[in-house]
N, C-alpha and C positions, 0 to 999 in steps of 0.2 A: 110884515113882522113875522118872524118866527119863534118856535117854541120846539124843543126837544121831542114831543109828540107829533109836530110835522114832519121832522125831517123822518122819523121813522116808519113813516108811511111806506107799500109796498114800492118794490121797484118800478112796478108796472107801470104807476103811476109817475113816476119820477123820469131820470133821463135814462137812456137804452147803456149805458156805459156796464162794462161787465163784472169792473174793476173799482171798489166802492172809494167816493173820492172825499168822503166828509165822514166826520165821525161824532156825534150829537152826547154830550154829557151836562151834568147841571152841578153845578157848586151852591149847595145852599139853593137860595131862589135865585138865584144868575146860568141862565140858558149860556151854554157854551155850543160851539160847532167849530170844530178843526175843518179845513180843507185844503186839499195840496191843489197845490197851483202846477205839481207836475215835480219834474225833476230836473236836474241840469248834469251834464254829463261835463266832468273836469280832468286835467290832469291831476292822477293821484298825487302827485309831489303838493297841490296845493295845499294838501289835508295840515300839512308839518314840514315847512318848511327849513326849520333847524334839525329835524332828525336825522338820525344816522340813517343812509338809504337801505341799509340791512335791514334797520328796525324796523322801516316803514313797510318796508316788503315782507317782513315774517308777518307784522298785523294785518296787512292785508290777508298773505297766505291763510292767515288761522281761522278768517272768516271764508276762505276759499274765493276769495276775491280778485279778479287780474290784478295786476301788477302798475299796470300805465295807466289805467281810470276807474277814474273812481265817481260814482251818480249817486251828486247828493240830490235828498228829499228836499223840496220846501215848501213849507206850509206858513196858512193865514190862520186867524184865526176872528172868528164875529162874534161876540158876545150881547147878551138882551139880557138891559138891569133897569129898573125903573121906567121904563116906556122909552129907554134910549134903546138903539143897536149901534152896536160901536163895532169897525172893522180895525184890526189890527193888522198893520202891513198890508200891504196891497199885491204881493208878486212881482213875476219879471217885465209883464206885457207883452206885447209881439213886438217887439220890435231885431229879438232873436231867434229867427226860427229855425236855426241850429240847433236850438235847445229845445227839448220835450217836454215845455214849460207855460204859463200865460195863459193859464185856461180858469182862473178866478173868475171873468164875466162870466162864461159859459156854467162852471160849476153853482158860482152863486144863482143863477139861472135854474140848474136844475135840482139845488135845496130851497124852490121857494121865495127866493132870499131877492125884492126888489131894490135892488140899487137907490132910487129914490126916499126907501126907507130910513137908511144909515141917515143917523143924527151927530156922528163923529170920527174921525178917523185919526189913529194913534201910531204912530212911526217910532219903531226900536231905533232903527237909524235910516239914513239916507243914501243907503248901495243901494244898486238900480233892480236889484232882486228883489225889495221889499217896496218902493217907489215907482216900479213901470207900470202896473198895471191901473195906475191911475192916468198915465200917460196914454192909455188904449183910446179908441172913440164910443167901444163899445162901455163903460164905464163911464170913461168922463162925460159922457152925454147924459147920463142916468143919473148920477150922482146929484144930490141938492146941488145946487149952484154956490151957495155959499157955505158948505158946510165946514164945521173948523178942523183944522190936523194939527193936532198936538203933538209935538218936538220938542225935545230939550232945546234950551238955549244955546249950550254948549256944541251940540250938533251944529243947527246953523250957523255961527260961528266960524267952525270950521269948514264948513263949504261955502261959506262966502272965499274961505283962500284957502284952498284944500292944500297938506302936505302929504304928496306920496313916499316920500325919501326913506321910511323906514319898512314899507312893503316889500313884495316879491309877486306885483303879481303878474307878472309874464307877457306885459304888454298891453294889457289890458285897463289900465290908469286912466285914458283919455275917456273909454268908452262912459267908464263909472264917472269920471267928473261931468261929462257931457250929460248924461241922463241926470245927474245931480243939478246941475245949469238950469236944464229945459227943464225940471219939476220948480224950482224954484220960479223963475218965469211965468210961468203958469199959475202956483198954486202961491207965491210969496204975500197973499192978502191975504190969506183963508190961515196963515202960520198962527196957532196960540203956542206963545214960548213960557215954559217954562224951569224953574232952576231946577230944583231937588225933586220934587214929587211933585203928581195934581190929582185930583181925584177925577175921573173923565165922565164918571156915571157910579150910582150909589154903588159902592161895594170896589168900584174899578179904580184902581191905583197904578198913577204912571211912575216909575222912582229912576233918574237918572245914575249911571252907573260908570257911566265912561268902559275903558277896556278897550272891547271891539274897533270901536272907534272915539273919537272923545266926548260924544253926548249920545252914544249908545244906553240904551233905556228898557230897561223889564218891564211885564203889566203883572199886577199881583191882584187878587180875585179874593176877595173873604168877604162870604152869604153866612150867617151865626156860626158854624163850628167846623165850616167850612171853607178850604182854600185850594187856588192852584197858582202857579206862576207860570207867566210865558217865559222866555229866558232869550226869546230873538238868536243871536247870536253868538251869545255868551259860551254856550259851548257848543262843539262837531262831532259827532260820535267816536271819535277816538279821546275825547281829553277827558273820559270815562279814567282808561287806562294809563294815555298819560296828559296827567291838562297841565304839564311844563312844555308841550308842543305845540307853535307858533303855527296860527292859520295864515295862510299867504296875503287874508286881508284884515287882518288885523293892524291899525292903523300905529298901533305901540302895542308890540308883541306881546312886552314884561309887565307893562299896564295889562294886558289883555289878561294874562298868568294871574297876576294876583285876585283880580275881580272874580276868576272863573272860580278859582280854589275856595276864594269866600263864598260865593253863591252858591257851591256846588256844597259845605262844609255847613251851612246854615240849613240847607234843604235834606241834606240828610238826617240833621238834629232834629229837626219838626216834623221830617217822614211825610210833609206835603206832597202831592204831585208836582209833575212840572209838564211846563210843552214847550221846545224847540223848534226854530224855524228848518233847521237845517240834520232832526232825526228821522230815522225813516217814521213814517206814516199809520197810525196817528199821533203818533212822539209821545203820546201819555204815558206816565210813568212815575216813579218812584229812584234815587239812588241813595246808595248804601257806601257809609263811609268803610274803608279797608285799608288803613293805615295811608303810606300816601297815597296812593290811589283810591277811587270808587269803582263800586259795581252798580251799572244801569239794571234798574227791574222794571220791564216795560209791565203797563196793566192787562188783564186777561180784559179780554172784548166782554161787554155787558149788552146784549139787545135788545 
């Protein structure tokens, strides 16, 4: 089990990594700890699909960013509430090692963090980015045996007969069904489905949201006068500036658009935080409504 006073222990103690790969906060009495699982190097055109290719290349420009890729962050996220530890999302796994990603065993490894602990594990959705890493051995060996993974309903559903017809993702359809297949294979006992919400652990809140994909799912965090929300995949660091821009796996773009603009319009009202699977690292933050657009206000690091 962990607690925000472990993970803060010196490095010395911890793993030899130079580059810090978790980041330890508390909401209320709920232990929170972000970690990236690494990063995934794509074609920038992923980012926004319907953009005009000028637009997408001056955004990149303004960040001082190439042109032709773009590496997105992604992160997990473990929470400890009531004598649960819940993981949220699981990563890519290895089974890409193109990618500079999959390193959840190893990180949860050197936060402390034994695999065998986890009492639950909660899926925004079911792309192979949030899903492989339960597919590892280093993991699924560790893991309780029967532990439960909460999914919307809506989710499974859909990947019992997945439709890619409205994507753009470049080829890459079969890999994300196929790692969707083999999790379900595997893990289709251990599924707790649910419709709208569930509570996973006192304070933790799964609310399905559709969008991203059709049983795509936020985790919302409130310890007394405190809250944070995960947002999975709900937005990419560009739908800051513009979130009328179609992410290439967004399973319904314009579904995707409306859910982003409410979550993102709701969360600016409350001035909660939030965490993203797919901000840079450790995605905490705040945004700020600015007419149609928002401004991301990431948080100053607290140690």
């Amino acid at each position: 089990m962990f607690s925000v006073d472990d993970t803060l222990r010196p490095v010395s103690q911890m793993s030899d990594e130079l580059v810090p790969s978790r980041y330890a906060l508390r909401v209320g009495e709920i232990d929170v700890l972000v970690i990236s699982d690494g990063v995934l190097p794509l074609p920038a055109a992923t980012l926004a699909t319907n953009a005009v290719p000028a637009d997408l290349s001056a955004w990149l420009d303004e960040r001082l960013l190439p042109p032709d890729v773009y590496t997105w962050p992604l992160n997990v996220v473990v929470v400890r509430s009531g004598g649960q530890t819940v993981l949220i999302d699981a990563g890519i796994g290895d089974a890409f090692p193109e990618f500079r990603a999959g390193q959840l065993a190893l990180r949860l490894e050197a936060a402390g963090i034994d695999p065998a602990s986890v009492t639950d594990v909660v899926l925004t959705h079911m792309h192979m980015d949030h899903v492989g890493g339960l597919l590892t051995d280093r993991l699924k060996n560790r893991l309780p045996p029967d532990v439960p993974i909460h999914v919307a309903a809506a989710e499974l559903a859909f990947w019992e007969s997945p439709d890619f017809s409205r994507n753009t993702f470049g080829g890459v359809s079969d890999v994300i069904g196929a790692t969707a297949k083999r999790f379900l294979d595997d893990y289709r006992g251990q599924l707790r489905l649910f419709e709208a919400e569930c509570e996973v652990a006192p304070g933790v809140v799964v609310r399905c949201t559709g969008g991203h994909t059709p049983g795509h799912s936020v985790v919302r965090l409130v310890s007394g006068g405190d809250r944070l929300t995960f947002l999975g995949d709900a937005v990419f660091p560009d739908h800051f500036d513009r979130p009328d821009w179609h992410n290439a796996f967004d399973h319904d773009p314009e579904e995707a658009v409306r859910v982003r603009i409410r979550l993102l319009r709701e969360l600016a009202e409350s001035r909660e935080p939030l965490v993203a699977a797919h901000l840079s690292f450790p995605s905490v933050g705040r945004v700020a409504d600015a007419g149609d657009v928002f401004r991301w206000l990431p948080i100053n690091w607290e140690y």
